[in-house]
DSSP file (Angstrom, degrees, kcal/mol; ACC not computed):
  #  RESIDUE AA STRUCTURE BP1 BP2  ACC     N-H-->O    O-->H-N    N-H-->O    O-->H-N    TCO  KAPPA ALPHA  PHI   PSI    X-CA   Y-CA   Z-CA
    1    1 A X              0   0    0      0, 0.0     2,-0.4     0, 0.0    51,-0.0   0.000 360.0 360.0 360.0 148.2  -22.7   -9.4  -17.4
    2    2 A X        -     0   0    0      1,-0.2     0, 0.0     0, 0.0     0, 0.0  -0.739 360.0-111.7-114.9 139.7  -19.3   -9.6  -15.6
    3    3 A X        -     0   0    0     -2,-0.4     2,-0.4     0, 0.0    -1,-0.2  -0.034  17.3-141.1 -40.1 161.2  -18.4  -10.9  -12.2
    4    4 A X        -     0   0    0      2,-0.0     2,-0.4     0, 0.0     0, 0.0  -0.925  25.0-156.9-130.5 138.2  -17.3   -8.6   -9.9
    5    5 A X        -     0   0    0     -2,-0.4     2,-0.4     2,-0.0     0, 0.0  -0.931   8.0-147.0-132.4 140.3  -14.1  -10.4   -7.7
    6    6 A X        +     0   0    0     -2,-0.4     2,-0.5     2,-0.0    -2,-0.0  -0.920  21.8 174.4-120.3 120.5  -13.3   -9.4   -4.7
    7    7 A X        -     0   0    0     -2,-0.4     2,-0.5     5,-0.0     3,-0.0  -0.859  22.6-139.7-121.6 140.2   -9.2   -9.7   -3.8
    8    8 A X    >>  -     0   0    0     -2,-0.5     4,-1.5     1,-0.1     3,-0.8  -0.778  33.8 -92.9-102.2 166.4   -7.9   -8.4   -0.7
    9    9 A X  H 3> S+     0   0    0     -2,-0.5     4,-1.5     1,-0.2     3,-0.5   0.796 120.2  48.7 -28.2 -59.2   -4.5   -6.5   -0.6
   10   10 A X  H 34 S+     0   0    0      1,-0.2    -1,-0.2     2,-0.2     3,-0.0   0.764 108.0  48.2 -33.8 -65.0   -2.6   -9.5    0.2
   11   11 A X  H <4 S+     0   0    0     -3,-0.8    -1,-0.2     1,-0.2    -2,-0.2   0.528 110.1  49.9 -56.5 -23.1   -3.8  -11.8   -2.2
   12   12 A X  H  < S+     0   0    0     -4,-1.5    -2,-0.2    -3,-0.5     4,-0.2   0.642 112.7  46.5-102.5   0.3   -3.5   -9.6   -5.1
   13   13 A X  S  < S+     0   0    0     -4,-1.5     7,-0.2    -5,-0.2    -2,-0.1   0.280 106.2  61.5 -94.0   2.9    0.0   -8.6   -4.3
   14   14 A X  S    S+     0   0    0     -5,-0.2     3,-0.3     1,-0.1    -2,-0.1   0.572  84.8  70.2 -81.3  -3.2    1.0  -12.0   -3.7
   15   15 A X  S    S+     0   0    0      1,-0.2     2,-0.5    -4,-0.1    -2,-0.1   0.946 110.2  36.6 -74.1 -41.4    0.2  -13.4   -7.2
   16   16 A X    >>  -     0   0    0     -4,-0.2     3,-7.3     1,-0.2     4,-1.2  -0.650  59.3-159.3-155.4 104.5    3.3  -11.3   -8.4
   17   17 A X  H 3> S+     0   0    0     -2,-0.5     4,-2.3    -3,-0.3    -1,-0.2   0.689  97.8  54.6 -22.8 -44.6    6.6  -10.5   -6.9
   18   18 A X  H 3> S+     0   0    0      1,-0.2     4,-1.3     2,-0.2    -1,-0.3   0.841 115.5  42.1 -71.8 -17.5    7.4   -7.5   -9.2
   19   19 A X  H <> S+     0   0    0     -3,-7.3     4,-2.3     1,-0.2    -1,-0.2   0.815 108.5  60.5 -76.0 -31.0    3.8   -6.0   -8.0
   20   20 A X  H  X S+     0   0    0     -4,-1.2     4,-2.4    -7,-0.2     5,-0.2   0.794 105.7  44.2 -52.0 -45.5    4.6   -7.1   -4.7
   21   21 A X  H  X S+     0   0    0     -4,-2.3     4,-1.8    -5,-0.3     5,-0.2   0.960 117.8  44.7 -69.9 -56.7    7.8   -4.8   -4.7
   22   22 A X  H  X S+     0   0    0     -4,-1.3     4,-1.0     2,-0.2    -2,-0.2   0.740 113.7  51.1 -76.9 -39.8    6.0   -1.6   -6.3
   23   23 A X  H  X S+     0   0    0     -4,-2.3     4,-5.5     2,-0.2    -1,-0.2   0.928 114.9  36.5 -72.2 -47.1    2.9   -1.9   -4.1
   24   24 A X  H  X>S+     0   0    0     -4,-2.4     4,-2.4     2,-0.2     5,-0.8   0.981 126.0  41.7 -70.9 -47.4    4.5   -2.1   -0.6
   25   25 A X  H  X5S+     0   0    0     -4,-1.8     4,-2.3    -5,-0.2     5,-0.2   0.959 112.3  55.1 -47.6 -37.8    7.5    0.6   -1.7
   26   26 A X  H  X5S+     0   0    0     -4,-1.0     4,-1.8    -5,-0.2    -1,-0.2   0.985 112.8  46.0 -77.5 -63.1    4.7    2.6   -3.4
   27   27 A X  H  X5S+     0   0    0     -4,-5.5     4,-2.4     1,-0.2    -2,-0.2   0.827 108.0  52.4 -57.9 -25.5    3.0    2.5    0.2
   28   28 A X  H  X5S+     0   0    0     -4,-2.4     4,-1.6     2,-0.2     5,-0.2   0.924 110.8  46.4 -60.1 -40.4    5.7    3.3    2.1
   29   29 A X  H  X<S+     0   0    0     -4,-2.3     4,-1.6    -5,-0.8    -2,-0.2   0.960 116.4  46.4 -42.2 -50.7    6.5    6.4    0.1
   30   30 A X  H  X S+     0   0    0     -4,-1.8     4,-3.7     2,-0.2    -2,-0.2   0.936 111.5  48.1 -52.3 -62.7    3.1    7.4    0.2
   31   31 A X  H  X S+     0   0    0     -4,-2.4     4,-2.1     2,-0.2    -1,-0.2   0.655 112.4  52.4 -17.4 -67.6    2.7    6.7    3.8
   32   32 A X  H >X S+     0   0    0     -4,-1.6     3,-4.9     2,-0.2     4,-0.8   0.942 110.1  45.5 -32.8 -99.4    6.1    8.8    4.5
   33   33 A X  H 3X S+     0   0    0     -4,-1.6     4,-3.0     1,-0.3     3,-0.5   0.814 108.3  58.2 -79.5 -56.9    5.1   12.0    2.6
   34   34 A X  H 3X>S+     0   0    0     -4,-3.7     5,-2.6     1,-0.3     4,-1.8   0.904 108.9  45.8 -45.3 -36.3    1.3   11.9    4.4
   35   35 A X  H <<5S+     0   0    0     -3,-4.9    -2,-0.3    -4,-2.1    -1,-0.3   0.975 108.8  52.9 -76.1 -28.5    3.1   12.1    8.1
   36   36 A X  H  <5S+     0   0    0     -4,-0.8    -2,-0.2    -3,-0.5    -1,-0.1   0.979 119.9  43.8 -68.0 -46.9    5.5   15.1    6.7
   37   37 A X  H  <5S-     0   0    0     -4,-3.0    -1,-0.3    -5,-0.2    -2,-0.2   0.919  98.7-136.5 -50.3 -39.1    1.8   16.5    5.7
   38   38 A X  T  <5 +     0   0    0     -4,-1.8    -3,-0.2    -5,-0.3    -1,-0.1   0.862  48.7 156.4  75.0  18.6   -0.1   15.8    8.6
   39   39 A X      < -     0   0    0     -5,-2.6    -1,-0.2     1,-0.1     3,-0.1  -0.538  47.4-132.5 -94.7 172.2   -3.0   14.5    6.3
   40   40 A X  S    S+     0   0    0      1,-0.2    23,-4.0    -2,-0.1     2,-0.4   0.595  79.7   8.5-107.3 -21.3   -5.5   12.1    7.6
   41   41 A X  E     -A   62   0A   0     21,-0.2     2,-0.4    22,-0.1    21,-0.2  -0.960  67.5-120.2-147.5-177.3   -5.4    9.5    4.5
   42   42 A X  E     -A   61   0A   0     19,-3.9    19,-2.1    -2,-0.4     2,-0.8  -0.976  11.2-142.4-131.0 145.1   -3.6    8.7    1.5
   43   43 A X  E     +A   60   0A   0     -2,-0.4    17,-0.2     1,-0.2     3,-0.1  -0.762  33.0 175.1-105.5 112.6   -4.6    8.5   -2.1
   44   44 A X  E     -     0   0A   0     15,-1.2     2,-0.3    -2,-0.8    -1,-0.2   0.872  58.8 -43.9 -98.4 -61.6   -1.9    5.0   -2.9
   45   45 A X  E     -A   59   0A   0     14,-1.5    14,-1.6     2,-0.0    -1,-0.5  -0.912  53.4 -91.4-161.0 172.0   -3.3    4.5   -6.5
   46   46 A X  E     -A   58   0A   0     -2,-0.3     2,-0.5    12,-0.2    12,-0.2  -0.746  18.6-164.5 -77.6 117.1   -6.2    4.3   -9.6
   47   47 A X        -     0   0    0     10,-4.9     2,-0.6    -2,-0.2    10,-0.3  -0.843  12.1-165.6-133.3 109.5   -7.9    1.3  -10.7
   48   48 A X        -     0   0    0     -2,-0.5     2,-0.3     8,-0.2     8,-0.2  -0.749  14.0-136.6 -98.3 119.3   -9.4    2.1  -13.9
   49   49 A X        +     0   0    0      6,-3.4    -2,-0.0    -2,-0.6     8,-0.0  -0.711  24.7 175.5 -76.4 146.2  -12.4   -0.6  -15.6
   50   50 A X  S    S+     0   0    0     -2,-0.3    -1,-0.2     4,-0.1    -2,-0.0   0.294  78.1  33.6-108.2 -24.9  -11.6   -0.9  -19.2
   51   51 A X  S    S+     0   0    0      2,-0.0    -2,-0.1     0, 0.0     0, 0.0   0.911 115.4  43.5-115.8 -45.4  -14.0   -3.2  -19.8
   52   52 A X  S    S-     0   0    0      1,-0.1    -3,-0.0     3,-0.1    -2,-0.0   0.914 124.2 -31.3 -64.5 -90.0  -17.2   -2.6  -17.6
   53   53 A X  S    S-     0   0    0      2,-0.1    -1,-0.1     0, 0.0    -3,-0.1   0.182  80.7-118.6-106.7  -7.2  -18.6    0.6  -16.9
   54   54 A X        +     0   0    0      1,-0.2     2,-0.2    -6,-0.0    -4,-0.1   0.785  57.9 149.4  61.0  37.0  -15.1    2.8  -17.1
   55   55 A X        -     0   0    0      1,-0.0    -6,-3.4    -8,-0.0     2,-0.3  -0.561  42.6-135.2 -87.9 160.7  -15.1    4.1  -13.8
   56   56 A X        -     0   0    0     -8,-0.2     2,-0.5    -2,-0.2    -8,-0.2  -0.703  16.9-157.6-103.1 151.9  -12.0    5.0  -11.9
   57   57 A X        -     0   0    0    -10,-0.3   -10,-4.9    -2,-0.3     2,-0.3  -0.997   7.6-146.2-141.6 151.2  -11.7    3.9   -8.3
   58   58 A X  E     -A   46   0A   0     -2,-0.5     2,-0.8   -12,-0.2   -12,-0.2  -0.609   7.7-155.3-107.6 153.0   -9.5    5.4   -5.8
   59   59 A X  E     -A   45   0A   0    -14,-1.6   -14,-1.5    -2,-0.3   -15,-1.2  -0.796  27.0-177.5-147.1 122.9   -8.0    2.9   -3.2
   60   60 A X  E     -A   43   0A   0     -2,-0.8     2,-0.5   -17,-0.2   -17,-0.2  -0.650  24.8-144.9-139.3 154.4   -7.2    5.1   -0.3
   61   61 A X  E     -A   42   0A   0    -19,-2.1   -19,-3.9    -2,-0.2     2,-0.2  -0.991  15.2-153.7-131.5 119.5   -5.6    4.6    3.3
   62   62 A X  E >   -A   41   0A   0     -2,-0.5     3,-2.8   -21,-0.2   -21,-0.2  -0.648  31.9-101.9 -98.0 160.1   -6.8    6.6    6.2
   63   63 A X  T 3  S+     0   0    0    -23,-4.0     2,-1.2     1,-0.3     3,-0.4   0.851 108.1  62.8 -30.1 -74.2   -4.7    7.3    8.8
   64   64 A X  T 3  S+     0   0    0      1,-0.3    -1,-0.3     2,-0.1   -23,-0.0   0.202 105.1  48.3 -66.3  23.0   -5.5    4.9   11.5
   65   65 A X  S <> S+     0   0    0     -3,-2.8     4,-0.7    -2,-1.2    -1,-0.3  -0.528  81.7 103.5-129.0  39.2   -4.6    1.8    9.5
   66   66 A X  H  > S+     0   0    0     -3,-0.4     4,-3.0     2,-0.1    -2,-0.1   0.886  81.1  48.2 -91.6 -32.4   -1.3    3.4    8.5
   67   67 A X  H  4 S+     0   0    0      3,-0.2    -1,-0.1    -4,-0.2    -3,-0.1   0.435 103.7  53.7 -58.7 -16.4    0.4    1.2   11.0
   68   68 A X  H  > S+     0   0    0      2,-0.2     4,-1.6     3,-0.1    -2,-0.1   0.892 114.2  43.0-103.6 -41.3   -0.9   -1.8   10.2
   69   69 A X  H  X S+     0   0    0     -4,-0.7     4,-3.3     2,-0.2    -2,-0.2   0.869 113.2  53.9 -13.6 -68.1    0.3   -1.3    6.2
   70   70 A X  H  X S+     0   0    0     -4,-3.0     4,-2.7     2,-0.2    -1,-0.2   0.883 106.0  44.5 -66.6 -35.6    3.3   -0.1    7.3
   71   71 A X  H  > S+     0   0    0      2,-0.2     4,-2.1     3,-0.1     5,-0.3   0.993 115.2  61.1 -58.5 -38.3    4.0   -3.6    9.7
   72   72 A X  H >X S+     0   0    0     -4,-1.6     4,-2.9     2,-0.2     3,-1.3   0.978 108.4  34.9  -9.7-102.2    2.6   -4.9    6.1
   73   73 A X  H 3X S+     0   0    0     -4,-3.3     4,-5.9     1,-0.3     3,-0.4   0.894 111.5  62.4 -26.9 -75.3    5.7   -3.3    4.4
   74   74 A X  H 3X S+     0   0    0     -4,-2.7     4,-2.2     1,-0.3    -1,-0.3   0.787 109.7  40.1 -37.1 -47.2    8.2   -4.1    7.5
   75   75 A X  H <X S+     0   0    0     -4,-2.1     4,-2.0    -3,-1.3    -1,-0.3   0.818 115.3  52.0 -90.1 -31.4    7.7   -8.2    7.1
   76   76 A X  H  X S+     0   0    0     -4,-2.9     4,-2.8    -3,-0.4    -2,-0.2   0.962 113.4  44.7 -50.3 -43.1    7.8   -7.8    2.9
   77   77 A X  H  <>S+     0   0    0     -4,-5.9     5,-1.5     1,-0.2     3,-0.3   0.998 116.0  51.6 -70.8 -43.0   11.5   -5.6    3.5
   78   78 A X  H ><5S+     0   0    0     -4,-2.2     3,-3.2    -5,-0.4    -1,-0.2   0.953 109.9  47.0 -52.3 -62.1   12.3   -8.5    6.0
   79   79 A X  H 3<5S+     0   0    0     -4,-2.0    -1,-0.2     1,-0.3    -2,-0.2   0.835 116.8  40.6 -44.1 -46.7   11.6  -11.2    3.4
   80   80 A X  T 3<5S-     0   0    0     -4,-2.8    -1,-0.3    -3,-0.3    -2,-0.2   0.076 108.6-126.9-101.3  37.1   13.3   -9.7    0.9
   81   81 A X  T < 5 +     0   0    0     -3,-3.2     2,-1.6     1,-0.2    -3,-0.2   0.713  58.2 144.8  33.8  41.3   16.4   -8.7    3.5
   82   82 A X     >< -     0   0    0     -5,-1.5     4,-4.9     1,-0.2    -1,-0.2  -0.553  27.6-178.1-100.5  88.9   16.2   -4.7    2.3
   83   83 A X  H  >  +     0   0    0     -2,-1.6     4,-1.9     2,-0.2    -1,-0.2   0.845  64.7  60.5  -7.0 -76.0   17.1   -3.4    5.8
   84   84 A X  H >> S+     0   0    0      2,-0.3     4,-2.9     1,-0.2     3,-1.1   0.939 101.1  53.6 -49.5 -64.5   17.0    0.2    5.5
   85   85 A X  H 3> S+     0   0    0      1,-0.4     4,-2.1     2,-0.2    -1,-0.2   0.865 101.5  66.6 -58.2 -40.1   13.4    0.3    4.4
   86   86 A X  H 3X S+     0   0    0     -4,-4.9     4,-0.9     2,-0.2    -1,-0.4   0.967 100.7  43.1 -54.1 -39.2   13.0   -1.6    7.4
   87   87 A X  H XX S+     0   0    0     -4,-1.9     3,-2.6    -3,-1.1     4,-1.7   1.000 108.2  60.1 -47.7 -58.1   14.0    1.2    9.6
   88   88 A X  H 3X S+     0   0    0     -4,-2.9     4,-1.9     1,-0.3     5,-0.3   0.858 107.2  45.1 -44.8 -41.1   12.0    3.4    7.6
   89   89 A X  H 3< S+     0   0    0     -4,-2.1    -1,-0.3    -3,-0.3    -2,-0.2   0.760 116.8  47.6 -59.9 -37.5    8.9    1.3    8.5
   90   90 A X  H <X S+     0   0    0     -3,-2.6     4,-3.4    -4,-0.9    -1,-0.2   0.709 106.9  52.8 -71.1 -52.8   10.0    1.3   12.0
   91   91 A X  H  X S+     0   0    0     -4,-1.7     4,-0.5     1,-0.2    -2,-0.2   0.900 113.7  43.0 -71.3 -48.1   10.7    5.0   12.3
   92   92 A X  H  X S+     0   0    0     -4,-1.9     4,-1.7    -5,-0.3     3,-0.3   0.809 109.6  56.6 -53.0 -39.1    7.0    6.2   10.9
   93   93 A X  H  4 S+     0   0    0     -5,-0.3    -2,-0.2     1,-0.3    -1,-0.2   0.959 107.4  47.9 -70.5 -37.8    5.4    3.7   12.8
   94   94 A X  H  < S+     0   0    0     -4,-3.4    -1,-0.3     1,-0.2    -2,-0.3   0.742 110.4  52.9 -71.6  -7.0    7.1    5.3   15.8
   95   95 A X  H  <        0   0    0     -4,-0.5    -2,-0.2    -3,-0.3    -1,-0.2   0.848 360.0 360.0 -73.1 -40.5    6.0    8.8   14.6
   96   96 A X     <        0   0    0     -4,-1.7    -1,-0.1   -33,-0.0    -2,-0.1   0.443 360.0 360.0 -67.4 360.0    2.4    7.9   14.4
């Protein structure tokens, strides 16, 4: 029988810078495209078990935490000084 471990966002993109990068950029993109939509969440990725039961899970963002991701995002692009994407972060938050 297997564990089941429970990581929150934070922690599991803290373990490892290059995941770090892909996961907040991957939410801002998402994030972005969902306000030009007007949708109410966002599908950010698939996490497929390989070893337990071979389900897919969807790990989804509804709107009304879209701001709080994106302040997410805003203190990563600070840390790593990429500016621009701070506006971007900035500019959405101020659309929502």
């Amino acid at each position: 029988m297997f564990m089941t471990e429970r990581f929150s966002y934070s922690e599991l993109i803290a373990k490892d810078p290059e995941t770090q990068d892909k996961l907040y950029n991957l939410t801002l993109h998402k994030i972005k495209e969902s306000v030009k939509r007007k949708s109410k969440k966002i599908k950010l990725f698939e996490l497929r078990d390989d070893i337990g039961d071979n389900k897919t899970y969807m790990v989804e963002i509804k709107h009304n935490k879209f701001k709080s991701n994106l302040n997410s995002a805003l203190e990563y692009f600070k840390t790593v000084e990429d500016y621009e994407k701070c506006q971007e972060c900035k500019t959405l938050m101020d659309e929502l």
